[in-house]
C-alpha positions as CSV (number, residue, x, y, z in Angstrom):
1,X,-37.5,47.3,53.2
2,X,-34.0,48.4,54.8
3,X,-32.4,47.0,51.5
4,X,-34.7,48.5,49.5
5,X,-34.4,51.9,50.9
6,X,-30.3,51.3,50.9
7,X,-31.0,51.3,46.6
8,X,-33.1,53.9,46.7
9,X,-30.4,56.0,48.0
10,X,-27.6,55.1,46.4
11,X,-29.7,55.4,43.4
12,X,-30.0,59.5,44.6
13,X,-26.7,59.7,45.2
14,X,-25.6,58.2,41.6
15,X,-28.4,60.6,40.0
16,X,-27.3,63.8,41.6
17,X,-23.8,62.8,41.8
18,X,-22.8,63.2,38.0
19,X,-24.2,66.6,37.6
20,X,-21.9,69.2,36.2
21,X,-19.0,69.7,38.4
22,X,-18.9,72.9,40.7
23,X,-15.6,74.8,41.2
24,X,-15.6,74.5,45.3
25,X,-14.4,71.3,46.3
26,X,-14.0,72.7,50.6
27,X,-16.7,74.0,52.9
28,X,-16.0,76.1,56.2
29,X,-18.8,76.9,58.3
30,X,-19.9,77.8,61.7
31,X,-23.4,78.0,63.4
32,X,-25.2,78.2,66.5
33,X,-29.0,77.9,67.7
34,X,-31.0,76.6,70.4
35,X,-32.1,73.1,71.1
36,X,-34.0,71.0,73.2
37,X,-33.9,67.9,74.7
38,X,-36.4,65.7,75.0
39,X,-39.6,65.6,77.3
40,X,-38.1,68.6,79.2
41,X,-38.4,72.4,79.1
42,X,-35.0,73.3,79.0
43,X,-33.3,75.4,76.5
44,X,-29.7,74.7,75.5
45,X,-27.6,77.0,73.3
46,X,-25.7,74.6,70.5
47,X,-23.1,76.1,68.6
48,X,-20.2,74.5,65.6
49,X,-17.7,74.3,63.4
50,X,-17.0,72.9,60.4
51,X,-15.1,71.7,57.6
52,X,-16.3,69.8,54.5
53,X,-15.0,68.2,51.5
54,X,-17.5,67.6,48.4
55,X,-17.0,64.0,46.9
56,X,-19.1,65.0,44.1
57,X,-21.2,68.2,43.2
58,X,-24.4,67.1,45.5
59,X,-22.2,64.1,48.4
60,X,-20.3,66.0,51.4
61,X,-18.2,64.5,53.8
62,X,-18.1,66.9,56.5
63,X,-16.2,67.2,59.8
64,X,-17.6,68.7,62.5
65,X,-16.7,70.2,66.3
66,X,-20.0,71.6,68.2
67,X,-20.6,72.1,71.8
68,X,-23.7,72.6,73.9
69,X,-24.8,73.7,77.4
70,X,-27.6,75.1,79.3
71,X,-27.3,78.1,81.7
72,X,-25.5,77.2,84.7
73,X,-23.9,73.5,84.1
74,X,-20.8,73.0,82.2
75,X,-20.5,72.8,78.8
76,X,-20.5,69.3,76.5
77,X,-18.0,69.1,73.5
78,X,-18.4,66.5,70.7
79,X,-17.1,65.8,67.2
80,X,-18.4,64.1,64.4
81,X,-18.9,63.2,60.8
82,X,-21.4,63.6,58.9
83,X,-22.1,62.7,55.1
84,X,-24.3,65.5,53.4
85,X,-26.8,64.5,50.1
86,X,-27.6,68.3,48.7
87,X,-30.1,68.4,45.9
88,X,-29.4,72.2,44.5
89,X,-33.1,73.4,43.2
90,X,-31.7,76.3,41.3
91,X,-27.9,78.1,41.3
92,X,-28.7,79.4,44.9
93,X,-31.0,77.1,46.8
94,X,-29.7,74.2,47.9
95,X,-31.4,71.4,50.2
96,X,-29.7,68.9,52.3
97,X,-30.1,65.9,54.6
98,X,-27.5,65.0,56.7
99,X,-26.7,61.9,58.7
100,X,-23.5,61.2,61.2
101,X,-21.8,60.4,63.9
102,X,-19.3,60.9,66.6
103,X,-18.4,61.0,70.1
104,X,-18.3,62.8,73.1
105,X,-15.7,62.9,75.8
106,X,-18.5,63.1,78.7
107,X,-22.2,64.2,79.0
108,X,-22.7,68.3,80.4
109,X,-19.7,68.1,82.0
110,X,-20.0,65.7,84.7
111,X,-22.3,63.0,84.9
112,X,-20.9,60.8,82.6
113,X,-16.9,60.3,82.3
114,X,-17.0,57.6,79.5
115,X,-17.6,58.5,76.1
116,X,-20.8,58.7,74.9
117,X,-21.7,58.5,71.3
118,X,-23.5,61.5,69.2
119,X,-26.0,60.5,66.2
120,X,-27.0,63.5,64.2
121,X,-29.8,63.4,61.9
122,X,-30.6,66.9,60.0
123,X,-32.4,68.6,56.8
124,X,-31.9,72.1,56.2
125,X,-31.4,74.5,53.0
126,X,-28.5,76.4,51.5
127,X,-28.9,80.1,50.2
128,X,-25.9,80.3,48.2
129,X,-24.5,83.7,46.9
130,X,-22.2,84.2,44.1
131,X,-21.1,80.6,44.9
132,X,-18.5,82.0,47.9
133,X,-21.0,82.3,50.8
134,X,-24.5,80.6,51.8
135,X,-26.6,81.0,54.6
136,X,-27.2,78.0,56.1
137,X,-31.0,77.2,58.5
138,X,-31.1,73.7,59.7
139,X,-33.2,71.2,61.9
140,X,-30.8,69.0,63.5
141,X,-31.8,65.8,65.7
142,X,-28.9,65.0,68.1
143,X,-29.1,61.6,69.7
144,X,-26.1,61.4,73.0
145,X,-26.1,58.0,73.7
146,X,-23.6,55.0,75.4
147,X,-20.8,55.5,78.0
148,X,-20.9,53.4,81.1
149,X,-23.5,52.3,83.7
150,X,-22.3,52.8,87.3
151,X,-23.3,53.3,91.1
152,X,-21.9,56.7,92.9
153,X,-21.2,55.5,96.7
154,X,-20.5,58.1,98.5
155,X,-20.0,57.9,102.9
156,X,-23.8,59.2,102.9
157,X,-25.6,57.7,100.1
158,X,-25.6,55.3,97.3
159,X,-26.8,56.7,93.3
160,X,-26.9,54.6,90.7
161,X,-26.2,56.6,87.9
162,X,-27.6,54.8,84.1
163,X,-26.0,55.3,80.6
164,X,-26.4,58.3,78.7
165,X,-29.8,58.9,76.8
166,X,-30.2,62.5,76.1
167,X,-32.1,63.2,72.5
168,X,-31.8,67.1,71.6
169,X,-34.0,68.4,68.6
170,X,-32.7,71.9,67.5
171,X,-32.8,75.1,65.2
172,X,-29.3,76.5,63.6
173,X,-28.5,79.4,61.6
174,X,-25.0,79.7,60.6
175,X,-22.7,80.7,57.6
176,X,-20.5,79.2,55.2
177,X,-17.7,80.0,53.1
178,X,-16.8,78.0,49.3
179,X,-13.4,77.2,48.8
C-alpha cells in the first residue's frame, strides 16, 4: 500500500512537474494564525517565515522559521523544511499540500531542554495576483515530538517529566511575494 501510494506520487509530481515553466523561481512569505493543541482548550498564536525555492513549476522546497506561544509562558521557536506539491487550477488559484520537518531547540520554553522534533503536515490554497503576490490560507497539522525523558529532583519533591508529545492543528493567513 505504502509503495503503492510512493508511485502514485511521484507519478503527480512527474505530471505536474513538466508544465510550462513559470518565471519565479523564489518564494518569501510570512504568516500567522491561531492553533490548537490537542485534547485541550487552549489557544496558541503561531506565526512564520519563509523562503522557498521552486524545483519545478508545481515542487517547492521551502525553508521555514515559525514560533508559537500561548498567553503567559514563553515562546517556542522551530525551523523546518518542508517540500510543497501545488497543483495551479487556473493562472490565480493555486492548491498545495505540504509535508516537513524540523526541530526545535526546546518545548514552550522550559520543559523540555533537548531538541524536539516538528512534523508539519498542511493543505492550503494560493490566490496569486499578477504573479508577484498571493494570499496564502492554510490548515497546518504540527506534530512536536522527541527530546529526552527525565526525572526533576528537587530538595522537596521528585517529577518525572516524559518526552515531548504536543500535536497542534491550526489556521494561517499570510502573504507572499514572487521573485
Amino acid at each position: 500500500m505504502v509503495k503503492s501510494m510512493g508511485w502514485v506520487i511521484l507519478g503527480l509530481l512527474w505530471h505536474f512537474g513538466v508544465a510550462e515553466s513559470q518565471s519565479s523561481k523564489f518564494e518569501l512569505g510570512m504568516s500567522g494564525g491561531a492553533t490548537f493543541p490537542n485534547g485541550a482548550n487552549d489557544l496558541y498564536i503561531l506565526g512564520n517565515v519563509r523562503s522557498g525555492y521552486f524545483i519545478t513549476d508545481t515542487f517547492e522546497a521551502e525553508a521555514e522559521l515559525g514560533a508559537f506561544a500561548y498567553f503567559g509562558a514563553p515562546m517556542t521557536i522551530y525551523g523546518a523544511g518542508n517540500l510543497q506539491l501545488q497543483l495551479p487550477l487556473s493562472g490565480s488559484l493555486w492548491p498545495f499540500l505540504l509535508a516537513g520537518y524540523g526541530f526545535s531547540g526546546g518545548l514552550l520554553g522550559h520543559k523540555y531542554q533537548a531538541a524536539v522534533g516538528v512534523l508539519n503536515l498542511g493543505a492550503g490554497m494560493k490566490l496569486v495576483f499578477e504573479k508577484i503576490v498571493a494570499l496564502r490560507i492554510e490548515y497546518r497539522f504540527q506534530q512536536f515530538s522527541g527530546g529526552e525523558s527525565y526525572e526533576e529532583i528537587t530538595s522537596s519533591s521528585r517529577t518525572s517529566v516524559s518526552a515531548a508529545d504536543l500535536q497542534l492543528h491550526g489556521l494561517l493567513v499570510g502573504a507572499s511575494l514572487f521573485l
